[in-house]
C-alpha positions as CSV (number, residue, x, y, z in Angstrom):
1,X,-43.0,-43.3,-21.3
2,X,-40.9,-43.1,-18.3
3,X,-40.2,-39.6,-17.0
4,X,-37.4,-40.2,-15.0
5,X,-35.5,-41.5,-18.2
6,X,-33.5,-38.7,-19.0
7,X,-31.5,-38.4,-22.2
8,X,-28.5,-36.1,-24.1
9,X,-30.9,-36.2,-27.3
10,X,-33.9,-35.9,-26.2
11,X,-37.1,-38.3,-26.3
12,X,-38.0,-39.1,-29.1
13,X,-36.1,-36.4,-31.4
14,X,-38.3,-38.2,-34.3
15,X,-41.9,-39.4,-33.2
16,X,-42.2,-42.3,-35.5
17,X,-41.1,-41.0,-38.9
18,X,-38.8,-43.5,-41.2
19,X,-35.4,-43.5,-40.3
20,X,-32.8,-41.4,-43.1
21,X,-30.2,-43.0,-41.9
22,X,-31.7,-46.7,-42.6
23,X,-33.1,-45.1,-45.6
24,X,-29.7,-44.1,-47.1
25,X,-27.5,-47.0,-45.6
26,X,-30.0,-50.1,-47.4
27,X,-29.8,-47.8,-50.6
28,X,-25.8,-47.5,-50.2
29,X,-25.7,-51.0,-49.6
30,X,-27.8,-52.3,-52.7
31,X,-25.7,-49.8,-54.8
32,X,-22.1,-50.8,-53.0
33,X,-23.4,-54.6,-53.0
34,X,-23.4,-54.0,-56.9
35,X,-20.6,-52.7,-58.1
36,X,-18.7,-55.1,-55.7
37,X,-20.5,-58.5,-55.5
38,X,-18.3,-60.7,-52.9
39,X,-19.2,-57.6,-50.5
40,X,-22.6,-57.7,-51.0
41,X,-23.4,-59.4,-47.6
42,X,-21.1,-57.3,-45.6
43,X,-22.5,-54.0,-46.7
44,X,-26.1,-55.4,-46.1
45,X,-25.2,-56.0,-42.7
46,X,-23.4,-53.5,-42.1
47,X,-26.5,-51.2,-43.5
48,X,-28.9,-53.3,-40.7
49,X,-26.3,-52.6,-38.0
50,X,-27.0,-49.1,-38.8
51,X,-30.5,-49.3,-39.2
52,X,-30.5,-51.0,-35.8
53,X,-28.0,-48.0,-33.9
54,X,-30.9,-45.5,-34.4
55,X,-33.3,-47.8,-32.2
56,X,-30.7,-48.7,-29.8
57,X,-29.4,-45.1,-29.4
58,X,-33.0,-43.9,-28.6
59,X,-33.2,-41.5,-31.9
60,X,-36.4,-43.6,-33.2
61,X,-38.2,-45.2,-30.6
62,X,-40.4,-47.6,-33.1
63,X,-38.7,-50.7,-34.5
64,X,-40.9,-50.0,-38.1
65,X,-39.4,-46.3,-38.4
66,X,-35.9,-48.6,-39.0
67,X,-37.7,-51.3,-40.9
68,X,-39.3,-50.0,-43.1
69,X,-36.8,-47.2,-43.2
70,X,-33.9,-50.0,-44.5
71,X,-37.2,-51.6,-46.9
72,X,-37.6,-48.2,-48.6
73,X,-33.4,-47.6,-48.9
74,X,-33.4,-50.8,-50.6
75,X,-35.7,-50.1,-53.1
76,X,-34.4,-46.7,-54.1
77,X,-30.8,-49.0,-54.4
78,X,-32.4,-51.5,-56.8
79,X,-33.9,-48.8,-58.5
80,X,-30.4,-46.7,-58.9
81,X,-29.0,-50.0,-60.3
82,X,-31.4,-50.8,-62.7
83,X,-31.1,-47.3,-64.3
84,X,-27.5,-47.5,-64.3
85,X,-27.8,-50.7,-66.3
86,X,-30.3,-49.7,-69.0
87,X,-29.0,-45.7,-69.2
88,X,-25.3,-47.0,-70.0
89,X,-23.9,-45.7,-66.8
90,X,-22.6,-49.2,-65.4
């Protein structure tokens, strides 16, 4: 760490924790990806591009708290989906 960086948000405001926000955007995308196919790709990336803000902006200072953070979002998506299809809710 450098301390002559100085920042608005602090450094880091989360020490290495999976990102919520890559959480929440890979689920929204799965989900979103579903219910409208041909947009599939552009919510993915849109998901990573958030994913990838929280690094950049300095919020989450390890690459894996956005990885695995998007990994994890993806999962709960699929998961979401598959229940919608076999509880009737699709």
């Amino acid at each position: 760490m450098n301390p002559a960086i100085k920042t608005l948000t602090g450094v880091p405001n989360f020490p290495s924790y999976i990102s919520g926000h890559s959480t929440f955007s890979g689920a929204a995308a799965i989900i979103l990806g579903h219910i409208i196919p041909e947009k599939a790709g552009a919510y993915m990336a849109m998901a990573e591009e958030a994913a990838r803000s929280r690094l950049v902006g300095g919020l989450h200072y390890n690459q894996s708290d956005c990885v695995v953070g998007l990994t994890v979002g993806k999962n709960v998506g699929n998961y979401a989906v598959q229940r919608a299809t076999t509880d009737g809710a699709e």
